[in-house]
ZABA-951005 format. One record per residue (C-alpha): residue number from 1; residue in three letters; x, y, z. Coordinates in pm, 1 decimal. Layout:
# residues N
ATOM dovo midren       xx       yy       zz
ATOM  NUM    ALA        X        Y        Z
...
END
This chain:
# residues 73
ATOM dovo midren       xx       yy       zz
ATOM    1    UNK  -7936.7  -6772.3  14064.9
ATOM    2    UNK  -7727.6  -6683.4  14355.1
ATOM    3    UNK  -7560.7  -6301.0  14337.2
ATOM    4    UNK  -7193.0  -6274.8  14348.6
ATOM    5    UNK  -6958.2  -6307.1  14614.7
ATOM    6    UNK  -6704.4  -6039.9  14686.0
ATOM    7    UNK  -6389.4  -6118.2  14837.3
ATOM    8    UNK  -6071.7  -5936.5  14940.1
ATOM    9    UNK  -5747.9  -6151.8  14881.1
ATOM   10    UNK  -5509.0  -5924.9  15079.9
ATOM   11    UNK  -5728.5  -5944.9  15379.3
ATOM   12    UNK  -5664.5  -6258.8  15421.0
ATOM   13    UNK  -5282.3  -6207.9  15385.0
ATOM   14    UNK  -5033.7  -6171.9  15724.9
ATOM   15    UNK  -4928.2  -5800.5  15759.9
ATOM   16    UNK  -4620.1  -5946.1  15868.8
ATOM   17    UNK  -4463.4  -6217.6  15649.7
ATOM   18    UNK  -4258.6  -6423.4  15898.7
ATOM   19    UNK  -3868.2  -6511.1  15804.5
ATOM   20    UNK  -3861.1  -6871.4  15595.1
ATOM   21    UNK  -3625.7  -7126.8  15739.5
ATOM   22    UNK  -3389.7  -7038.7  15397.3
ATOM   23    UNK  -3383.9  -6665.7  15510.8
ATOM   24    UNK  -3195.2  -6784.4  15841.4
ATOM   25    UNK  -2955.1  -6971.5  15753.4
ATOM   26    UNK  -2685.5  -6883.9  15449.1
ATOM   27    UNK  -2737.0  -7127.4  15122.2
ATOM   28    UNK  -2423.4  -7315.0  15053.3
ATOM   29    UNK  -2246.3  -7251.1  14674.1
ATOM   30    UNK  -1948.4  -7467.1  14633.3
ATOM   31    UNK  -1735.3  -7779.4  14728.3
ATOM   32    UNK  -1749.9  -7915.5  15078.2
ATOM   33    UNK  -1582.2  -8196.9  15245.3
ATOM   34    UNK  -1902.4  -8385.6  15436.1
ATOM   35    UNK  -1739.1  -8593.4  15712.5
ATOM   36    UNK  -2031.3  -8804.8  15803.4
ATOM   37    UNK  -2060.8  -8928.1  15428.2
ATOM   38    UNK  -1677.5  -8903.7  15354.3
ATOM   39    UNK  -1794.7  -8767.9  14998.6
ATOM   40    UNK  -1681.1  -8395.9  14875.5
ATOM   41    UNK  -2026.2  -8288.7  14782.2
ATOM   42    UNK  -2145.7  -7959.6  14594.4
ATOM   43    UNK  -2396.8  -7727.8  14684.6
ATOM   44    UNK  -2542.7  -7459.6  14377.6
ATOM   45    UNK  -2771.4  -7255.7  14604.7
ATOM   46    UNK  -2795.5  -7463.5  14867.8
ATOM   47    UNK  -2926.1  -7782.5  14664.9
ATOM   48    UNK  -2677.2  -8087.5  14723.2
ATOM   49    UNK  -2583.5  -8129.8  14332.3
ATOM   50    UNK  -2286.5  -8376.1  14296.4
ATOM   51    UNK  -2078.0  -8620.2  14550.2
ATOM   52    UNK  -1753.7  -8777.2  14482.6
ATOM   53    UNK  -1540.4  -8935.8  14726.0
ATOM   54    UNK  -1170.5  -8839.1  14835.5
ATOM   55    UNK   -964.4  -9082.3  14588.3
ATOM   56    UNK  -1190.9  -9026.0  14303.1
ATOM   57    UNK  -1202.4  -8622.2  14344.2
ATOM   58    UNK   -935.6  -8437.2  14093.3
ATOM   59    UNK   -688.4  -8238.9  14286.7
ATOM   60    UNK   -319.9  -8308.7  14414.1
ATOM   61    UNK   -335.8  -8454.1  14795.6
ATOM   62    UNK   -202.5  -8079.3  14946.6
ATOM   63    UNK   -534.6  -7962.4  14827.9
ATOM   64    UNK   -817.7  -8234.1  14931.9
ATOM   65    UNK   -664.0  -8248.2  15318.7
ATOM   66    UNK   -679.1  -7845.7  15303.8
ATOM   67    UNK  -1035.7  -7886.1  15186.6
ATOM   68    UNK  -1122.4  -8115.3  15431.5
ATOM   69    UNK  -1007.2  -7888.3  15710.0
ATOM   70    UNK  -1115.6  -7590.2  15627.1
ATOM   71    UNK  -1429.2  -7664.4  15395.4
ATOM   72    UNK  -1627.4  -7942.8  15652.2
ATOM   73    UNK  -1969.5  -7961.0  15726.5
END
């Protein structure tokens, strides 16, 4: 029978955890207006969760164009 093998787990982690990807850049909460798809879409922590386009979305007109200025990705 062979003896037992030690081994150290945090030696083999990085001192230094690098910065994910996610870290960088914010996550998106919310409605956006997505101008390559033409779809409001929502985000819930930066997941894409629901699309609907413009003449289907709820809202008076006033409100989708002000969206889709100042809420575009």
């Amino acid at each position: 029978m062979s003896k037992p093998q030690q081994i150290d787990l945090f030696a083999l982690l990085d001192s230094k955890p690098k910065p994910s990807a996610a870290a960088q850049k914010p996550l998106l909460n919310g409605l956006y207006y997505e101008r390559e798809t033409d779809l409001f879409v929502t985000f819930v922590q930066g997941r894409r969760h629901y699309e609907v386009p413009p003449r289907q979305c709820l809202g008076d007109k006033a409100w989708k164009d002000k969206t889709m200025r100042e809420r575009a990705i």
